[in-house]
KESEMAR-474956 format. One record per residue (C-alpha): x, y, z. Coordinates in steps of 0.5 Angstrom, whole numbers, plus 2048, in hexadecimal, padded with zeros to 3 digits. Example, Ala and Ser with C-alpha at 12.3 -4.5 7.8 and 13.67 -1.06 7.14 Angstrom:
8197F781081B7FE80E
//
This chain:
8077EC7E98047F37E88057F47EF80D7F37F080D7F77E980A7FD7EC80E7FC7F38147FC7EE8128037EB8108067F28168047F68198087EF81580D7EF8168107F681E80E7F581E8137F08198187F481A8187FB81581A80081581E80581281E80C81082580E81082981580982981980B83081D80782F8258058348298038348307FC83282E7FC8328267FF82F82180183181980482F81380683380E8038398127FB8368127F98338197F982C8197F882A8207F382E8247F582C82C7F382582A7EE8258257F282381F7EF8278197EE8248127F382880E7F483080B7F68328047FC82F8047FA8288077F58238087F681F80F7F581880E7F38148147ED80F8157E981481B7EA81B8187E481D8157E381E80D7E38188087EB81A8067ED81980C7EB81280D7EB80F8077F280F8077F380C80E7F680580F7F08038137EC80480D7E97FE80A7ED7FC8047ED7F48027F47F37FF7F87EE7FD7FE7ED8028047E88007FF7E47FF7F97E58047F37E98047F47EF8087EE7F480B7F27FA80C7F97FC80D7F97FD8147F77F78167FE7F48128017F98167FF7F781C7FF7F081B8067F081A8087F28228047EA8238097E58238047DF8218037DE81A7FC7DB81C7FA7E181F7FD7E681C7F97E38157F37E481A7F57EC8197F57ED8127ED7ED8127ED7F38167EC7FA8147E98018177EB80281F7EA7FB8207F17FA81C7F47FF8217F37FB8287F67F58257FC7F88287F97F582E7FA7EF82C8017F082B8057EA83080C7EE83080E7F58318107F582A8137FD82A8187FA83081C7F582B81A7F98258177F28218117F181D80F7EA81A80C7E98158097E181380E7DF8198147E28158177E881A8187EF81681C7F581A8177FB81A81D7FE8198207FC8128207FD80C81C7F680B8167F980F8177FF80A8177FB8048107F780880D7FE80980D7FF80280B7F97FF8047FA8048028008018047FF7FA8007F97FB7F97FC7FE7FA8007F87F87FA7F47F17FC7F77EE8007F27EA8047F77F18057FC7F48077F57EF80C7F37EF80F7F97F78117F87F58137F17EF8187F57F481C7F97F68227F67FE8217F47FF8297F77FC8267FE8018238037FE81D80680081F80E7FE81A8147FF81E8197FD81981F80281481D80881382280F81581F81381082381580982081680682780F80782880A80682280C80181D80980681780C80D81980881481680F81581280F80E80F80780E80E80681580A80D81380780980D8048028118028058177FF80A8137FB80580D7F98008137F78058167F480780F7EF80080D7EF7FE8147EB8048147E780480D7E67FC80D7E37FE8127DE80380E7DA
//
């Protein structure tokens, strides 16, 4: 019950406080955000002033402890999961059975699960989850993402996480792809995510 109330309140609150995805501005080797460097050829940097960069390979504490493949265990509609990427990429398996089998995975094991993937998902643009087909491209899939996250949040350590982060700091995934044909999760849908479920979690722990 708790859950389905704060994802209630979250969904009302980025109603109420839309959320948007800025630019990462390229250059013949650089990329900038906010006018900081963010991307150094192809090293990705781990944030600036401005920003913190979240991704499981930069370095730096911050940056990883908010990645997907971090390890957080959670609760999931009812299934232990070991981390939000590998419920991501479970979802591109069509096979209740093993995509189950993905929910146990985290850190850069939970990315090549995508290997497993028996169809070529982004050229019908379907995902399945417990053998029920989601259109990647939905409002559904919408509604699915959010309930993830605002699952992962009951993780004390993932919540705790959010409440870190400095509300003044944009959280940039500057490696993330930006079609939604070619990522289940694009860097526009996952910062959405973060910087609003940031943003709730802090004004939510102060009420």
């Amino acid at each position: 019950m708790k859950l389905y109330n704060q994802l209630e309140r979250f969904r009302e609150y980025c109603a109420k406080n839309p959320f948007e995805v800025e630019e990462i501005v390229p250059t013949e080797n650089q990329k900038f955000f906010r006018g900081e460097l963010a991307v150094d050829r192809k090293r990705h940097l781990p944030g600036g002033e401005s920003f913190v960069n979240i991704g499981y390979t930069l370095s730096g504490s911050r940056s990883k402890v908010l990645s997907n493949l971090f390890p957080y265990t959670f609760d999931f509609r009812g299934n232990e999961v070991a981390s939000i990427e590998g419920v991501i990429q479970g979802l591109k398996i069509k096979d209740p059975e093993v995509q189950a089998m993905c929910w146990g995975y985290s850190g850069l094991n939970s990315s090549f699960l995508k290997a497993h993937a028996d169809r070529d998902w982004a050229e019908e643009g379907i995902l399945f989850w417990q053998g029920e087909a989601i259109d990647r491209h939905s409002e559904e899939y919408t509604q699915f993402i959010e309930e993830l996250y605002v699952s992962a949040a009951q993780n004390r350590l993932y919540e705790k996480a959010l409440l870190a982060m400095p509300s003044e700091k944009y959280l940039l995934h500057s490696i993330g792809k930006v079609d939604p044909h070619e990522t289940s999760l694009t860097r526009g849908e996952f910062e959405t995510q973060l910087n609003q479920l940031r943003n709730f979690v802090k004004d939510d722990s102060e009420i």
